[in-house]
C-alpha positions as CSV (number, residue, x, y, z in Angstrom):
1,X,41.5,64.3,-84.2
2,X,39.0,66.9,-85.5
3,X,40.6,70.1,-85.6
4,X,37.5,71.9,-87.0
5,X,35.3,70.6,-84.2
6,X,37.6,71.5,-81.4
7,X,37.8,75.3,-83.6
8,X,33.9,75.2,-83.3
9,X,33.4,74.7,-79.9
10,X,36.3,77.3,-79.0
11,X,34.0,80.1,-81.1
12,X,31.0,79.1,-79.6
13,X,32.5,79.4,-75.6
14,X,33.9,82.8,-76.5
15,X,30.6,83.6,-77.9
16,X,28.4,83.5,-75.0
17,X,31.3,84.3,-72.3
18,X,32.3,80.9,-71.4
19,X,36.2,80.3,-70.9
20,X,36.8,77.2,-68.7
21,X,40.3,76.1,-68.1
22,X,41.1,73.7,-70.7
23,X,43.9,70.3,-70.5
24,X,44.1,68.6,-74.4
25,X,45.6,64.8,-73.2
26,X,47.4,63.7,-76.1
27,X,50.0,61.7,-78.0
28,X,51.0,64.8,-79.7
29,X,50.2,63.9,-83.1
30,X,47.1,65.4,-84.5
31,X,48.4,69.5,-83.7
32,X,48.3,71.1,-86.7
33,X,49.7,74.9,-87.5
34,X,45.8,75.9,-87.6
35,X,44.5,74.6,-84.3
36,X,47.8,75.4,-82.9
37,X,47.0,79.5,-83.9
38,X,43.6,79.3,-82.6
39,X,44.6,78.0,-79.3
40,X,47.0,80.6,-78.9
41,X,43.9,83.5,-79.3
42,X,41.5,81.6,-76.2
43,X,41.8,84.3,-73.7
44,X,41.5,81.5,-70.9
45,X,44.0,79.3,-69.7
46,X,44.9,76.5,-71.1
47,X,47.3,73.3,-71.8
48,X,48.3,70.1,-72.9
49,X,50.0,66.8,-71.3
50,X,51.3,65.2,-73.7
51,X,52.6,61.3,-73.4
52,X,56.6,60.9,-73.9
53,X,57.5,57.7,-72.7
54,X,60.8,57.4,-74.2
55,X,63.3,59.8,-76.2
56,X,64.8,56.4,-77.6
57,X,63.3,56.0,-80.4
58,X,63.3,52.1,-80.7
59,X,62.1,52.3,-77.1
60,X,59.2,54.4,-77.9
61,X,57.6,52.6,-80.9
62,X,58.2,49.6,-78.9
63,X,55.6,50.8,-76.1
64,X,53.2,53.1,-78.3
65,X,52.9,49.8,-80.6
66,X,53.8,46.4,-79.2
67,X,52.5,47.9,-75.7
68,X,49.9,50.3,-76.3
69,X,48.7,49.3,-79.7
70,X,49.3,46.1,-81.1
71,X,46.4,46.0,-83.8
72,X,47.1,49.4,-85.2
73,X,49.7,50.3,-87.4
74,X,52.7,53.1,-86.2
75,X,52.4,56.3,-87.9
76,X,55.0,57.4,-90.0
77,X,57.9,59.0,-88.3
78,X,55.4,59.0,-85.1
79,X,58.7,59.7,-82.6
80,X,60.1,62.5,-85.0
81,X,56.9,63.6,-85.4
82,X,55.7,64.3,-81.3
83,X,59.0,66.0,-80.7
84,X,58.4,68.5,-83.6
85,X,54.9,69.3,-82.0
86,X,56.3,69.9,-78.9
87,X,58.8,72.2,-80.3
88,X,55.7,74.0,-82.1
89,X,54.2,74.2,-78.4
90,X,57.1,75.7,-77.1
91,X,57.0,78.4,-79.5
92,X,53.7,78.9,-79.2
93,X,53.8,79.6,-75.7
94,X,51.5,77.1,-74.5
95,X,51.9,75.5,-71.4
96,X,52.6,71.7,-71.4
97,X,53.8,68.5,-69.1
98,X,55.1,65.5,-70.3
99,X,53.3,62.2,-69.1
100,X,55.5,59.4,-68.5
101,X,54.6,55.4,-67.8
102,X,57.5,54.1,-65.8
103,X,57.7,50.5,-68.0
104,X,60.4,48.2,-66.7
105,X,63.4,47.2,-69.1
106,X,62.2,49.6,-71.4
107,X,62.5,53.6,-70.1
108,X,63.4,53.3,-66.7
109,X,67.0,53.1,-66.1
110,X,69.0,56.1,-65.2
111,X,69.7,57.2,-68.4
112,X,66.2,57.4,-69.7
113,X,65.3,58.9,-66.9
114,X,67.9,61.5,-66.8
115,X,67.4,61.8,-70.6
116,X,63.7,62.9,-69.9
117,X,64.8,65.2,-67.6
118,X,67.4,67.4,-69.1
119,X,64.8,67.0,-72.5
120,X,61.9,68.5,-70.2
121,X,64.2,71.1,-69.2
122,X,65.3,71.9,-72.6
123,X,61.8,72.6,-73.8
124,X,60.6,74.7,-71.4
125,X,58.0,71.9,-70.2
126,X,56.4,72.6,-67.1
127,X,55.8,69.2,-65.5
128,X,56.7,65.7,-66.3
129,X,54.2,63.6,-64.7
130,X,55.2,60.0,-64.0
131,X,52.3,57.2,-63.6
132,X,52.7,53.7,-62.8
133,X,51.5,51.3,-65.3
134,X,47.2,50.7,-65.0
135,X,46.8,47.1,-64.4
136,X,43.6,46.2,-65.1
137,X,42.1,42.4,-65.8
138,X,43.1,42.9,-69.6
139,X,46.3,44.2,-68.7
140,X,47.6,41.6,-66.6
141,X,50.4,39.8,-69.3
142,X,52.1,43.8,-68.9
143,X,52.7,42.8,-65.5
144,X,56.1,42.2,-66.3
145,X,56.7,45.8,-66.9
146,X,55.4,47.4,-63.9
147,X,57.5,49.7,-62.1
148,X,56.7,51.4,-58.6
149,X,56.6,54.8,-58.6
150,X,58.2,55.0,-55.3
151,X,61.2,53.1,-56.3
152,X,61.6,56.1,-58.9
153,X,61.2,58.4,-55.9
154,X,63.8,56.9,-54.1
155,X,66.4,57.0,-56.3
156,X,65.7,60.5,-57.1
157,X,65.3,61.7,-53.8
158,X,68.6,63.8,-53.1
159,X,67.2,66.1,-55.9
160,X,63.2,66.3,-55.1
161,X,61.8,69.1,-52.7
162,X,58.0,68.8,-52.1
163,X,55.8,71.3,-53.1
164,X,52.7,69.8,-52.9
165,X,50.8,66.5,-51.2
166,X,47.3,65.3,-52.1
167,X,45.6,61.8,-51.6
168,X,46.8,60.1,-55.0
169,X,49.5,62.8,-56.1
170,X,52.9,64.2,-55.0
171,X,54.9,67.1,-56.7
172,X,58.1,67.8,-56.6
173,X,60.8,71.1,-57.1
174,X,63.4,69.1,-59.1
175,X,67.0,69.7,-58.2
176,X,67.5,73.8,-58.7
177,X,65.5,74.4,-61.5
178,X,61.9,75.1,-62.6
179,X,60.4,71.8,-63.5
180,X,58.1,70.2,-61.5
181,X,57.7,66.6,-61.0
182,X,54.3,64.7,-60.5
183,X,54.0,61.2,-58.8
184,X,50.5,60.1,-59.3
185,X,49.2,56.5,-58.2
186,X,46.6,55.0,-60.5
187,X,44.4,54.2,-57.3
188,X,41.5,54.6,-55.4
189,X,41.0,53.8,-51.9
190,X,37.6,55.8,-50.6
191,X,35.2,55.0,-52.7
192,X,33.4,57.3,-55.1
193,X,31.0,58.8,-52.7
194,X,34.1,60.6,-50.7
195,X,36.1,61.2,-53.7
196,X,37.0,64.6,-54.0
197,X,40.0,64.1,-56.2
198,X,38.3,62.9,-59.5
199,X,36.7,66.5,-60.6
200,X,37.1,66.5,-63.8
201,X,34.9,65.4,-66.9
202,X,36.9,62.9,-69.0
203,X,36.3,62.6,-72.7
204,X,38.4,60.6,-75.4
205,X,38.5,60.9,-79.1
206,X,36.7,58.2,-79.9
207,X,33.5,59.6,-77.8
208,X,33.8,58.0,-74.8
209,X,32.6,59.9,-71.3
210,X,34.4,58.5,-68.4
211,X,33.0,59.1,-65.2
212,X,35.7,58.6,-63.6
213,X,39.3,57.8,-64.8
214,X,40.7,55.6,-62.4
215,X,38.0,53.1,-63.2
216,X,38.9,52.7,-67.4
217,X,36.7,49.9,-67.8
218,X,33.7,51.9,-67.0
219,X,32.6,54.1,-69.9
220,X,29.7,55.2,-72.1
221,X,29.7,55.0,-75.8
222,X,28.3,58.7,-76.8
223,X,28.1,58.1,-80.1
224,X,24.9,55.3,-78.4
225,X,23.9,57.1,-75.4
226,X,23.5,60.6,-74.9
227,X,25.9,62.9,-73.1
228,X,22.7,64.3,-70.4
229,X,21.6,60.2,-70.0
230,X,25.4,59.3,-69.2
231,X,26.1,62.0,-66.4
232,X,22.8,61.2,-64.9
């Protein structure tokens, strides 16, 4: 949201040798041409996943605003305006999946699906991750939408090969081509002090640190607590 800040810290990792892998998790709107140039010169790796949950655009707003976002108002052209950024990735030559929430009635019959496909494969993306709808106590009127992942699996399965097996994620060759496809459950079954899966540190624009992911209703304000007092 901050393009200067994300510039700063950039300068400042390069500056003292420091060039972690780096994943942006976004809805694709806040790329400008500036950031966009800068990210191209980190010498480390780097890349985006960036949530596409319908190519229909009536379908889209629907879950980005009725769904995701009731009390905020849509951007302007906000469907129009993702798919441009991803076009500007693309030529930019910076990696990116697409993340998709499989929402019953509204993105998951066979043409969406197949849309996403053949629209993944037109951009050059490298991954489209599907995740099952995050049911949490809040959550519970969406329950309507929810839409296993494994009936997805199913239906696609003369065209999957797997490539790749961990506890909460599958990955798939699809059909003969390059793209991959993620299944990854929203779940935890061992308990934190055997998880090995959650390693990374998760951080959202509005200056929240999560702990851990899979748990979104545990998180500290930053902008209250400080970053070392959190971790610890």
């Amino acid at each position: 949201l901050n393009p200067n800040k994300i510039v700063a810290c950039l300068d400042y990792m390069e500056s003292i040798g420091y060039l972690p892998d780096i994943t942006f998790v976004s809805n694709g709107l806040a790329l400008t041409e500036k950031l966009l140039a800068r990210l191209q010169a980190y010498p480390g790796k780097m890349r985006f996943n960036i949530s596409m949950h319908s190519l229909e655009e009536h379908a889209y707003n629907q879950i980005v605003q009725d769904i995701q976002k009731p009390n905020a108002p849509l951007c302007h052209n906000e469907h129009r305006r993702v798919k441009e950024n991803l076009l500007k990735l693309q030529a930019a030559g910076i990696p990116f999946k697409l993340n998709f929430v499989l929402l019953k009635g509204l993105n998951t019959s066979d043409e969406a699906i197949q849309a996403v496909l053949d629209y993944a494969l037109q951009l050059g993306a490298t991954r489209i991750k599907f995740l099952e709808l995050l049911l949490t106590k809040e959550l519970n009127h969406l329950y309507g939408y929810f839409y296993r992942l494994d009936a997805l699996r199913e239906r696609l399965s003369d065209q999957l090969t797997l490539t790749e097996r961990s506890f909460r994620r599958d990955v798939y060759r699809y059909a003969d081509t390059p793209l991959e496809l993620e299944f990854q459950h929203c779940t935890c079954a061992r308990g934190c002090n055997t998880c090995t899966v959650n390693r990374d540190a998760n951080f959202t624009a509005e200056l929240k640190y999560f702990p851990c992911f899979l748990h979104s209703d545990e998180d500290f304000d930053l902008k209250t607590v400080a970053l070392e007092q959190a971790i610890a």
